[in-house]
C-alpha positions in Angstrom: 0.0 0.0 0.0 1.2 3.2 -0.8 2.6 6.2 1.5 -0.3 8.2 0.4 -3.0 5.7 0.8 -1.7 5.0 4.3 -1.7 9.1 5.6 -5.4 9.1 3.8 -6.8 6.5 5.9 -4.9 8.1 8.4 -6.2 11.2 7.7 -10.1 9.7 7.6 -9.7 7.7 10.8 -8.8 11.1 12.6 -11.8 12.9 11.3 -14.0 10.1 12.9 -12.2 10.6 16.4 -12.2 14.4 16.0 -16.3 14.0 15.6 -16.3 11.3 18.5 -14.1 13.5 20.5 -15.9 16.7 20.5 -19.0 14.5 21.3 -17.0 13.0 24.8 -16.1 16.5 25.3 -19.3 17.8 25.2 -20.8 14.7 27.4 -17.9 16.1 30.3 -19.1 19.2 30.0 -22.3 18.8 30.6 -21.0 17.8 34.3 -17.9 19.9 35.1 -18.4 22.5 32.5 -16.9 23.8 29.2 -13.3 24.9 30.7 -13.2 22.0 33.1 -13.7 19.8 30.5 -10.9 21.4 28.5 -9.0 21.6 31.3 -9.2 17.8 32.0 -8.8 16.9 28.6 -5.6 18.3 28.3 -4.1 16.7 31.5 -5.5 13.2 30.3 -3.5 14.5 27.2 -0.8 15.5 28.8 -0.3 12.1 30.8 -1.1 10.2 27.5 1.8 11.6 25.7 4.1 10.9 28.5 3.2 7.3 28.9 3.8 7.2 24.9 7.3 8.7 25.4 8.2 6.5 28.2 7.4 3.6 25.9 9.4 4.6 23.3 6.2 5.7 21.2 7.4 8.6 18.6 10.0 10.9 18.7 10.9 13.6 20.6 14.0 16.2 20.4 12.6 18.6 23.0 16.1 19.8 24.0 15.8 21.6 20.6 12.2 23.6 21.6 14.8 27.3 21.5 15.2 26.4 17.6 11.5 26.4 16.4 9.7 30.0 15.3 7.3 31.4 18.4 4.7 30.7 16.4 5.3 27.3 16.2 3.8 27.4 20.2 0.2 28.6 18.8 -0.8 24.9 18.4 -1.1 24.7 22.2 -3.0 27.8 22.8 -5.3 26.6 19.6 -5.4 23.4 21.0 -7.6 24.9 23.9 -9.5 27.3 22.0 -10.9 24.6 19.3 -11.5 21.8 22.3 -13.6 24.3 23.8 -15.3 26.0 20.8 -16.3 22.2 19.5 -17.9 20.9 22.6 -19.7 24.3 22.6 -20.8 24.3 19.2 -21.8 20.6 19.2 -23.9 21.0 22.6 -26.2 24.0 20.8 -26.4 22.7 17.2 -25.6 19.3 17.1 -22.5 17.4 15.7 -23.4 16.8 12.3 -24.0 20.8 12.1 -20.8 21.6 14.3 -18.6 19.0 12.1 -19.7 20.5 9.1 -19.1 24.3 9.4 -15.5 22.9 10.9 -14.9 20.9 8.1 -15.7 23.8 5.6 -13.3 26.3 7.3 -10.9 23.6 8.2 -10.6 23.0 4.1 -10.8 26.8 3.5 -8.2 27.3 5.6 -5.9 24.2 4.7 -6.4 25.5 0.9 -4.9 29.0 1.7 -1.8 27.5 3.9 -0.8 25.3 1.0 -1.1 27.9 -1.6 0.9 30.7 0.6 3.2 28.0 1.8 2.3 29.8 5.1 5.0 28.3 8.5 7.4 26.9 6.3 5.2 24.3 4.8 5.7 23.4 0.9 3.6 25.7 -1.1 0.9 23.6 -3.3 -0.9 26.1 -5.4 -4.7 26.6 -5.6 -6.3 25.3 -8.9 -9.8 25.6 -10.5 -10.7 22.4 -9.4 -9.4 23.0 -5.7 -11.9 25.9 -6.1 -15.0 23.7 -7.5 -14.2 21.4 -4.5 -14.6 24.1 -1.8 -17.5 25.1 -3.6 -19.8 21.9 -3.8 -18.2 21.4 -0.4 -19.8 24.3 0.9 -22.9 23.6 -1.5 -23.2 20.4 0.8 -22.6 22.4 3.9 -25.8 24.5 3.3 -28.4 21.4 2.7 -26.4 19.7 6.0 -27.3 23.1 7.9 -30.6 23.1 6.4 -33.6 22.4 9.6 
């Protein structure tokens, strides 16, 4: 099987725990609220990734953190803001409305990254047909978000 087919199904099996997580997420809120839930998602994070490094599970060269752009840090703060913002979208519009509009600004966003080449990534330009795709993709956002 090739690289590519492997980080797709990658890819795809991530989307289905990004929808089941922001469901959980929403399900702990509901009993110690929207930052406590954030909050303890991180730590069970947190612990998670330490048990994974202990192990020998991926790689890590944090003596080399002074090396990477300040930017580079914004995941973590993101992190929090998009745990919270999903469990509070999907508790007051569902999560086949919540994954939806996420999915259409995720691509949105994703499309202008690659084309700019925006943080150092390899720049993949925009094309007609990259265009038509956001487009029927946000044509099938509107009938999703349709009551």
């Amino acid at each position: 099987m090739s690289l590519k087919i492997i980080a797709l199904i990658i890819a795809a099996l991530a989307g289905g725990l990004m929808a089941v997580q922001g469901s959980l997420n929403t399900a702990l809120a509901k009993f110690v609220g929207l930052s406590g839930a954030t909050f303890i998602v991180h730590l069970i994070g947190v612990v998670a990734i330490a048990l994974f490094l202990i192990i020998g599970i991926g790689e890590a060269k944090l003596g080399s953190y002074l090396r990477a752009p300040w930017y580079a840090y914004l995941g973590g703060l993101f992190s929090v803001l998009i745990i919270y913002a999903v469990a509070y979208s999907i508790r007051h519009i569902g999560v086949a409305k919540a994954t939806t509009a996420i999915i259409l600004a995720q691509v949105s966003t994703a499309l202008l990254v690659d084309h700019f080449g925006f943080f150092g990534l390899k720049e993949i330009c925009f094309t007609l047909y990259k265009g038509l795709g956001v487009l029927l993709l946000a044509g099938g956002a509107y009938l999703m978000l349709m009551d």
